[in-house]
Each structure stands twice: as structure tokens, then as C-alpha cells.
N, C-alpha and C positions, 0 to 999 in steps of 0.2 A: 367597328371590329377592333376587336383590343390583338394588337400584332406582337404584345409582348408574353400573352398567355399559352402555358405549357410550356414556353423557355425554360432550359436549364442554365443557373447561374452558379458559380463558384469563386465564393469570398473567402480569400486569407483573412485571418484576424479577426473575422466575423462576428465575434461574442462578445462586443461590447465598442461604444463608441460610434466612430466614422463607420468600420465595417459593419455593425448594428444597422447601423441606423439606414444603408444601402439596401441590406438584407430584410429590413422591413419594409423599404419602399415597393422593391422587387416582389417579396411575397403578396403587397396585397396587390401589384397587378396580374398574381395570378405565375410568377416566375416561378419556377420551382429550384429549394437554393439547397446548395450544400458550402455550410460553414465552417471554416477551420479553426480550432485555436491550438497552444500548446499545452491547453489543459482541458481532458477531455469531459470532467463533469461543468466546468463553464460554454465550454461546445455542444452539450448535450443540454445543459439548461435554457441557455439562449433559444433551441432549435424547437425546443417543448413549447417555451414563450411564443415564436412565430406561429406555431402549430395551428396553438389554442388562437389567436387573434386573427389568423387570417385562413385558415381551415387549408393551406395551400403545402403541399410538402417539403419539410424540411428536414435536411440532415446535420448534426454534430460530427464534425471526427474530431481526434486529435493529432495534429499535424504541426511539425515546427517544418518553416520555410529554410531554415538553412540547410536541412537536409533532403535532398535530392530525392530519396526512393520516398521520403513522404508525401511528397508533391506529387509523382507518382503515381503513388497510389490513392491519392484525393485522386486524382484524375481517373485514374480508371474504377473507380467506388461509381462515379456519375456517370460513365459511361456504360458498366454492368447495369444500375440499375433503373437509368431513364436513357439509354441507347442515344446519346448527343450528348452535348457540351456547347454553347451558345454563346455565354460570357464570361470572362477572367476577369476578377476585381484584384488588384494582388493590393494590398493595404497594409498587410501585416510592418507592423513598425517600433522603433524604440529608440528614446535618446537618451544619453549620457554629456552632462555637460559641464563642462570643467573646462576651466586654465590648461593649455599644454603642458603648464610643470607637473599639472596633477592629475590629468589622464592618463588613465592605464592602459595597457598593453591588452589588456583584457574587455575594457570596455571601449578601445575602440575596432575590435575585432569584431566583439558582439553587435555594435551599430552597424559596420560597414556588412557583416553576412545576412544580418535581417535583413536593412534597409536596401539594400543592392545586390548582391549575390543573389537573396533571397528570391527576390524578383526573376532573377535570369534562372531561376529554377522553376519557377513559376511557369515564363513563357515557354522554355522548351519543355518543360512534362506536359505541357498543355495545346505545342502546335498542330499536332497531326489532326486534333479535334476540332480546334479552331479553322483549319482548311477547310475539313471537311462539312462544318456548317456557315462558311463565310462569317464568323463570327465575332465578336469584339473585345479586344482587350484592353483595360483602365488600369494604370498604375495613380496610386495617392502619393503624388512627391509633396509638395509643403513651397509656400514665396519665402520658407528658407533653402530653396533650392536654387533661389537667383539673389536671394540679400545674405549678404555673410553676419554675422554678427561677434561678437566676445564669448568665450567661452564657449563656442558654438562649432571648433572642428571638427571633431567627427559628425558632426549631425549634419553641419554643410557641407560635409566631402559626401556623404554618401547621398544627399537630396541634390545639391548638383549632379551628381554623377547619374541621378535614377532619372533627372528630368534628362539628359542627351542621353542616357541610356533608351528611352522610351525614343524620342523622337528620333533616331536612329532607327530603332526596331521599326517604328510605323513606316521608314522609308525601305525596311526591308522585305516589311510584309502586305507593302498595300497593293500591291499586284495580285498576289496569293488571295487577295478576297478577305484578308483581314484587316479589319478596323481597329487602329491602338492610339490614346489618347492617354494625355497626365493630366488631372486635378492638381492643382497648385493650391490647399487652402492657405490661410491665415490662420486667425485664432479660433481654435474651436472650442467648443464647451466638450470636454472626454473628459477619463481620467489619465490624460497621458501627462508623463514625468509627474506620478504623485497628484496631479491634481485634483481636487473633490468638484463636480459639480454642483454649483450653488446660486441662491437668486440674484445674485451680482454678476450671474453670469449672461443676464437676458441681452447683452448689447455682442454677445459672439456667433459665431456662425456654428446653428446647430445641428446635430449627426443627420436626420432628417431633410436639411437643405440640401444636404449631399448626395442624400438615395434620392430626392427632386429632381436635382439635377442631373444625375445618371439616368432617372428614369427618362426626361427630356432628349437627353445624347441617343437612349434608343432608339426612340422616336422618330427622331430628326429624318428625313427625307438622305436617303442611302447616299445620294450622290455627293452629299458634303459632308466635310470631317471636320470635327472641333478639336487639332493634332492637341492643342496645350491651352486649357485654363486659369486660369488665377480667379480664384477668388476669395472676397475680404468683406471685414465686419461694415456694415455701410456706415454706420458712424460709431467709431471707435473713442473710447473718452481720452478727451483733452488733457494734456499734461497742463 
């Protein structure tokens, strides 16, 4: 018996990447997902994509996380129209990365309300549903959420923050009946900060390992929790 079919799952960021590649692994076991991006013909092409590949239902909206009534009403979009809510992926994410002399005021606003604000919008427009189906929710922080780097402030203030944010949350909510965990990747093959996916890219960890492994977390025997992941390219090239 597949214990993950007719779930209802809801991915921030959903339209490309990590959150893609979740959103595919879900659909084909039968999850049914609603995607978010902040652009609604990329939310809505992605969703078409799932449709046609996995015959299972998929929604597009357009939704930015840093704003609360969006979140919202992602939320109650899944609830009007599949009567539950099961899983919260919150993923949505973005870095800016510069020298403190040369980051701006502006970008690191925009990292810290996506990457963490963003999130506690997330979980609160999404708890009373999450109660109500003993449900699960996954935040994607990044292992630059525990390694600092150059050039890497705001990206490391706000993935630190999301990784104690998160396991904070699981200790607030794991009485309540919900399950909340953080992926910590490493390098992934996206196009995140500009990057093209290309065949140099076969030694990173790809969007698809990530729906893998979610799909596994559900899986998993109720009684154990896997609060915080890491995981990394298994052989990374040598300097």
C-alpha cells in the first residue's frame, strides 16, 4: 500500500530546481501538490509539466513568501480544493553574495525575508492544517547553515538562522502531532545565484535526490524523526 497517495503536499518555490525536483518525486507517488513561485506563468508551466508526466494533480499559484496574506492563501487554495493539507516544503530561497563593503541594504533584506521570515510565514499560515492532519513540515536550509564562508553574510545569517529556526519549531510542535525537519544540502545542480545546469555538473547533488529523500522521510516508521539532515556530493572534485 502506497501510504503516500492522495496526500496533499505544498511546495514554496516549486517551479524549478530543489523545489521541482521534490514536487516530482511527490507527484509520482501519487501526492497531490500545489506549487508556488513569484511568477505565475513559471508556477503554472511547471504544474502543466507534472500533470502531463505523472497524471496526478497539480496546482501553480503565484505566491511570494515574504508576504504573509500569500502564504495564506496558498494555504487555503489546498484546503478549498483537496479538504487537507499533509506536507509543507518551505524551499523558497535566494542569495546575494558580496563583501560587507558591498552589500546592500537591499539585498540583504531581500535574503533575510525570503530565506527566514519567509519560512515563519510559511509555518504559521500553514499550522492549523498541519494539526489537523498530524502533518509534516521540511524547511531546505543549506551546510551553509552551519559553515560560514567569504562573502557569504547574508546567506549565512539567514541559513543559520533557518536551521535553529526549524529545530526550535520541531521542539514546539512535536507534541501537536507535527513532524518538522531541515535538509541541509551541499552543492546542488539548480540554477541558483545564476547558475546554468550543465554536464560538469554530474558529480553534484541532484534536485531529484532531494524529492528521494523526502519521499523516504515520509515514509519512515511515524515513531522516528530525522529533526536535521546534511547532505553532500559523495565525491566532490579535488582541488
Amino acid at each position: 500500500m502506497n501510504k503516500l497517495q492522495n496526500k496533499v503536499a505544498l511546495i514554496t518555490g516549486g517551479s524549478k530546481g530543489i523545489g521541482y525536483g521534490i514536487a516530482q518525486a511527490l507527484a509520482k507517488e501519487g501526492v497531490r501538490v500545489i506549487l508556488t513561485s513569484r511568477s505565475l506563468s513559471s508556477a503554472e508551466k511547471a504544474a502543466n509539466q507534472l500533470k502531463s508526466e505523472t497524471k496526478t494533480e497539480v496546482i501553480g499559484l503565484k505566491a511570494d513568501v515574504r508576504n504573509f496574506a500569500d502564504q495564506q492563501k496558498a494555504v487555503q487554495i489546498a484546503i478549498d480544493k483537496f479538504g487537507q493539507l499533509d506536507y509543507v516544503i518551505a524551499n523558497a530561497g535566494l542569495g546575494h553574495f558580496a563583501g560587507i563593503e558591498d552589500l546592500t541594504e537591499e539585498q540583504w533584506r531581500e535574503t533575510i525575508d525570503t530565506n527566514l521570515t519567509g519560512v515563519f510565514f510559511t509555518i504559521k499560515s500553514s499550522l492549523d492544517a498541519l494539526k489537523k492532519s498530524k502533518g509534516y513540515f521540511i524547511t531546505i536550509s543549506s551546510l551553509a547553515g552551519t559553515n560560514f564562508f567569504e562573502n557569504g553574510s547574508a546567506y549565512n545569517a539567514s541559513k543559520f538562522g533557518l536551521t535553529g529556526f526549524t529545530q526550535a519549531v520541531m521542539l514546539d510542535l512535536r507534541q501537536s502531532g507535527i513532524k518538522v525537519s531541515t535538509i541541509m544540502p551541499g552543492s546542488v545542480s539548480t540554477h541558483f545565484n545564476n547558475h546554468e545546469p550543465n554536464d560538469r555538473d554530474g558529480w553534484k547533488i541532484q534536485p531529484e535526490d532531494i524529492g528521494e529523500l523526502v519521499v523516504d522521510m515520509f515514509n519512515l516508521n511515524p515513531r522516528s524523526l530525522p529533526s536535521k539532515i546534511e547532505i553532500r556530493p559523495s565525491q566532490p572534485p579535488t582541488k
